[in-house]
N, C-alpha and C positions, 0 to 999 in steps of 0.2 A: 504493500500500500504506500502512497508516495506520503511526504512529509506534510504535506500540506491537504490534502486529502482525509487524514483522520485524525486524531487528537495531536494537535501542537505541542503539549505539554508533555509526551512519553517520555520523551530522552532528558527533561532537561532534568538537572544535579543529578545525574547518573555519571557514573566513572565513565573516562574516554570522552564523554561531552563536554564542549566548550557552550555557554549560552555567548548568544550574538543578539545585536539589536534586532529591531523589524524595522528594514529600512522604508517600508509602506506607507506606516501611518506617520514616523516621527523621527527624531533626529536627535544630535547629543543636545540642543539648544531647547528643543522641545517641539509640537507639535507644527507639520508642516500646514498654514492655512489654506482654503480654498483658492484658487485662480479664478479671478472673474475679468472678463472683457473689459475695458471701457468704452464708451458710445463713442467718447472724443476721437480718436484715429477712424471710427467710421464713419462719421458725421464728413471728414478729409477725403476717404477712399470712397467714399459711396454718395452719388446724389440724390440718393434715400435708403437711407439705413436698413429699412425694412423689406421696401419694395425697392426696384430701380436698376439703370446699369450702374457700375461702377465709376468710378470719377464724376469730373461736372460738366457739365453742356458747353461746350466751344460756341461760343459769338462770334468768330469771325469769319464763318459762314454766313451768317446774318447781314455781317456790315458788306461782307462783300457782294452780297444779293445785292443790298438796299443802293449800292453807289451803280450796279449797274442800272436799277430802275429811275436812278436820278437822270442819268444817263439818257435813259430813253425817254425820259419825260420831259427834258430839257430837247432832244431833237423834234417829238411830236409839236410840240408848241413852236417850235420855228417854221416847221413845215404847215404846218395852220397858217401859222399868222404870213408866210411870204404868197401862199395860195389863198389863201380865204381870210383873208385880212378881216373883214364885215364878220365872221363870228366870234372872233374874239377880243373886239371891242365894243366899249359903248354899254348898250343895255344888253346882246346878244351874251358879252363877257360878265356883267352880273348873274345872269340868268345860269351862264354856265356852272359861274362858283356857288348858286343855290344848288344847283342839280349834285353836284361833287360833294358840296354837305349833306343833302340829304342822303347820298348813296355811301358817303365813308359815315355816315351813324350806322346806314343797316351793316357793313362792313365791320366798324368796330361792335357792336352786336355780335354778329357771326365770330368776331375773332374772339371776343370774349366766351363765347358756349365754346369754341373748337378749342382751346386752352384747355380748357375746362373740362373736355374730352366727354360734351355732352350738346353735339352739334342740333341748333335749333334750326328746322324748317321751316317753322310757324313765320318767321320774322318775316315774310316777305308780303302775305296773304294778313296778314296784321296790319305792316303799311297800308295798303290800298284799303282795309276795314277804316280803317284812324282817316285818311286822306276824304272817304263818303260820309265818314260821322263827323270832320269837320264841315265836308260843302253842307251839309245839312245844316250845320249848328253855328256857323261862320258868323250869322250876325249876331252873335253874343260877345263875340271878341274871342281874341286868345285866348286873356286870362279869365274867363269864364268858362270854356268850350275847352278848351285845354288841359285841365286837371283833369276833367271828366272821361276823356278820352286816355289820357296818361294813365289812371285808374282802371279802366277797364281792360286797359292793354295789361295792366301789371295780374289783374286777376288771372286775366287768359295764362300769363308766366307761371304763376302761382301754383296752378292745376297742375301744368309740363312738370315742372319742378316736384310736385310732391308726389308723382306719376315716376319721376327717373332716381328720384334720391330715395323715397320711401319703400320702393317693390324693387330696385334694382335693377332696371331696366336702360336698354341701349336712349340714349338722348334722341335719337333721330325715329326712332319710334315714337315714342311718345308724345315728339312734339310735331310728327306728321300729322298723328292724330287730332290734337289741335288743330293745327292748320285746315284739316276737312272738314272740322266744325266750323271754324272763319266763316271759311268757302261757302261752307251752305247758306251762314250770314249775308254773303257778298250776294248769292245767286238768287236773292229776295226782290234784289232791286234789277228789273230789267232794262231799265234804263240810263242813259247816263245823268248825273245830277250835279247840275248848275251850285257851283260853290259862292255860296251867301258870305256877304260880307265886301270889305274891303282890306284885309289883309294882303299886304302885297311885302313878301321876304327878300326882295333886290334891294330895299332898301337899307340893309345892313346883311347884305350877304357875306363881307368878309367876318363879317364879327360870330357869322352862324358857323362858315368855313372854320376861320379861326379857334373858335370853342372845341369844335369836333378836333381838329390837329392835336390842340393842348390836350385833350382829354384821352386821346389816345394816345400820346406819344407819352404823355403823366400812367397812365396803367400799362403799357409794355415796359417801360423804363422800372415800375415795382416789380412787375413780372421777370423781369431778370435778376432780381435779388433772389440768393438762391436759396431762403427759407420761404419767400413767397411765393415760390415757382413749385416748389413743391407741395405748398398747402394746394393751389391752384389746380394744378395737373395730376390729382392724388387717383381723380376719376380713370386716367390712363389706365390700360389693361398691362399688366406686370404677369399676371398669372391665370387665374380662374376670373374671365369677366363679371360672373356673376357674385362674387365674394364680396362682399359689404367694406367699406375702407373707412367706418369711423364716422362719427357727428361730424366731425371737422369736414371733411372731407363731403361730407352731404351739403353741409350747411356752406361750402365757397361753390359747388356748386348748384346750389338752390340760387344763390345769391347771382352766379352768371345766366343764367336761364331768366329768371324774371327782369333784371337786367334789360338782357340783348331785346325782350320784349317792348321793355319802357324807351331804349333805343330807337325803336322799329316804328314806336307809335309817333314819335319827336319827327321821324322822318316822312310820317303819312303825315304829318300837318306842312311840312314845307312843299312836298310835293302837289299838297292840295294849293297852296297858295300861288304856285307857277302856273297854273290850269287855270280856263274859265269854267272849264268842266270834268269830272270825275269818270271814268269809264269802270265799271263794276267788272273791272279782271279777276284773275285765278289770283295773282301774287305769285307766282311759281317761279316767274322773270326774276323778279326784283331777290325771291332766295336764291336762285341761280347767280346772280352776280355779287350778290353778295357776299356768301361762299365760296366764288372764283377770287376776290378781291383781297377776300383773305388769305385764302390759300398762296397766292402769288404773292400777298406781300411777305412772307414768310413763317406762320405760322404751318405746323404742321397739324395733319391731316388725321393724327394719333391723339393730338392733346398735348401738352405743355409746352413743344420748342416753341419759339418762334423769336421775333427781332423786335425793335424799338421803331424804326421809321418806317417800316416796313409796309403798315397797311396806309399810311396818310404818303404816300408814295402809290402804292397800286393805284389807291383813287383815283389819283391825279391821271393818273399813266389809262386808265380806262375809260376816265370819262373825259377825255382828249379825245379816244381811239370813237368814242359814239359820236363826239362833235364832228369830227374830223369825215366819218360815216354822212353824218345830215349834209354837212357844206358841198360831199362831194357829189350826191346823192348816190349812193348804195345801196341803200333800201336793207340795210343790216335789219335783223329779227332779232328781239330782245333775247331770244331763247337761242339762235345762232350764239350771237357772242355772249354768251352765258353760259353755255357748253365748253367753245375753245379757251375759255379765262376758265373755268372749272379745270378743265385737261391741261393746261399749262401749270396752274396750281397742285396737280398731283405730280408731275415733273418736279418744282420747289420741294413738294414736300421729299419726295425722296431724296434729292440733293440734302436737304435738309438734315435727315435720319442718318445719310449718308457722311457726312461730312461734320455733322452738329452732332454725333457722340462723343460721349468720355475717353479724353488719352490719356491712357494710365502713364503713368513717371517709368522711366528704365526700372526702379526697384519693386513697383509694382510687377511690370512685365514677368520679370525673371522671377520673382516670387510665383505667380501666376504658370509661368512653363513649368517651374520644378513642381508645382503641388499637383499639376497635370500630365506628369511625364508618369510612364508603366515599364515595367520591366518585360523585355520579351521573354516569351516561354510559356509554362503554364503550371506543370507538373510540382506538386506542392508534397509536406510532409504534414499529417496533423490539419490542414486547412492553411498554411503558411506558405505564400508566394515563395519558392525557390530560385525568379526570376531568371535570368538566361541561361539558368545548368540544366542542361540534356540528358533525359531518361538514358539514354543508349552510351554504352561506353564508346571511346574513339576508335577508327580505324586501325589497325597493327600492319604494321609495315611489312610488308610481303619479301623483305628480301632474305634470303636460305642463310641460316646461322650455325655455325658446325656444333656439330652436339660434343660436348666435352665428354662423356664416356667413350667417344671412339679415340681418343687419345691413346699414342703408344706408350703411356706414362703408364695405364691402366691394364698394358695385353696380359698374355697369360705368362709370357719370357720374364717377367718382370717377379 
């Protein structure tokens, strides 16, 4: 029976035994304590300790997106303005920069749910709701007609939201299914409806433009802090989609969902104000470019990457590419370029995934190779890798060896 197998105590103070410590539990100093982890070196190694890949998200994928969008944004507008000078001045250049706010709120919307890795569809079929419930309610004013709408948009959020955080469910489900409900709202009115009032939003379009930039460029700029990036993106799939991630993590994004909605609604009132009339559409358009707007200015298409100038760049860059469409007359479909901005946007993203993971430091790496490296072979003793020793003995060398008994040392003369 082995020593440790049955009583410990047989040999000891018997002749011939020596007692030895138990170097197991303790030591000449005394007992050895537990080893525990600390968070701090993985908080370093891991851009979420729990869930996540390892190291932190690279940005300069991001900047270097964003400088070519400037890029292009900066060539669109010349080539506008040296051909069609007439749309981009004057009142046709007000008109433009209302359109550009109202479509980078539904933008920042969309980028705030796809962060958040709980992408809202509702947001486009919203606008156009908020855009007919203002022409209806227009001669009450803004600040009368305004809340009211801003409220019921955030309701319509509210529902999505406690639909994706409370059952656990994909964002883009739940909040289609809102949007069918819009829908059925919108398909009430067969007509289109003359928007009451006199609000006219060219009159302080920069300042509408302007708010949307700050407002975005102020929440990607937190989003890149990288305790907020991960409260944000907790929604991301790491493992089991349907595994519940925490209050925390419900409640930033319950908070982007109703959000992107109150967004959505901000942007059905400016869009109503450019109009003398309402056309009771799907909204299907305005989620499609929305979601392209974002996706191209750098946010990914998973949840949490994404850039700082990124989406107040696409806008620009898109709603150039519509003007540019009108002056020349193309006859572009909302739903056309709302497709190839969507499909260009899953290009970024993968560049994104691509290029926007964690690089590990050299002593990570090689930590990482050796805790991954196997021994070749197989054949074990006990259950114990014997790694590259070979069941079978070596080959013997075939060449003829003279047998020492036939020595004449040994004959029978001797």
């Amino acid at each position: 029976m082995p020593y440790d197998d049955g009583d410990n105590t047989r040999f000891r103070g018997e002749p011939g035994f020596r007692e030895e410590p138990d170097f197991r539990t303790s030591t000449s100093t005394g007992s050895i304590p537990p080893v525990r982890a600390s968070s701090g070196p993985l908080d370093d190694i891991f851009d979420d300790p729990t869930h996540g890949d390892p190291g932190r998200d690279r940005m300069a994928v991001h900047f270097a997106w964003e400088a070519i969008l400037l890029i292009g944004a900066g060539v669109l507008g010349f080539l506008i303005y040296s051909q069609h000078k007439s749309a981009v001045t004057g009142q046709n250049l007000r008109e433009l920069v209302v359109f550009a706010a109202a479509l980078g709120l539904l933008a920042f919307g969309a980028a705030a749910s796809l962060r958040a890795a709980a992408p809202n569809l509702a947001i486009g079929p919203v606008a156009v709701a908020a855009a007919m419930s203002f022409a209806e309610q227009g001669n009450a004013g803004v600040s009368a007609a305004g809340p009211k709408i801003v409220g019921l948009a955030a309701l319509v959020g509210l529902v999505i939201a406690v639909l994706v955080v409370g059952f656990q469910v994909p964002g883009w489900a739940a909040s289609l299914a809102g949007a069918l409900v819009v829908i059925v709202w919108i398909q009430k009115h067969a007509a289109p409806i003359t928007v009451a009032g006199e609000f006219d939003p060219t009159d302080r379009s920069w300042y509408y433009f302007g708010g949307f930039a700050a407002a975005s460029i102020l929440g990607a700029a937190l989003c890149a802090i990288r305790p907020l990036r991960r409260g944000v993106g907790r929604f991301r799939p790491v493992g089991d989609p349907a595994a519940r991630r925490g209050f925390f993590a419900a409640l930033v994004t319950g908070v982007a969902v109703v959000s992107s909605t109150v967004l959505a609604a901000v942007a059905g009132i400016l869009i109503a104000g450019l109009n003398s009339s309402v056309q009771p559409d799907l909204g299907m358009e305005w989620t499609g470019l929305a979601i392209g707007v974002a996706l191209v200015g750098g946010v990914s298409a998973f949840g949490r990457r994404g850039g700082v100038f990124g989406t107040v760049l696409a806008t620009i860059v898109v709603s150039l590419v519509i003007r540019f469409g009108e002056a020349a007359d193309w006859r572009l479909s909302p739903y056309a370029v709302a497709a190839v901005t969507i499909a260009a946007g899953l290009v970024v993203t993968r560049l994104v995934e691509t290029f926007g993971k964690p690089l590990l430091t050299p002593d990570e790496e090689t930590w990482t190779s050796e805790s991954t490296s196997t021994w070749t072979g197989g054949t074990s003793w006990g259950g114990a890798d014997t790694g590259s020793w070979s069941a079978s003995l070596p080959t013997q060398p075939t060449v003829n060896r003279p047998d020492p008994w036939q020595d004449d040392r040994w004959g029978a003369g001797r």
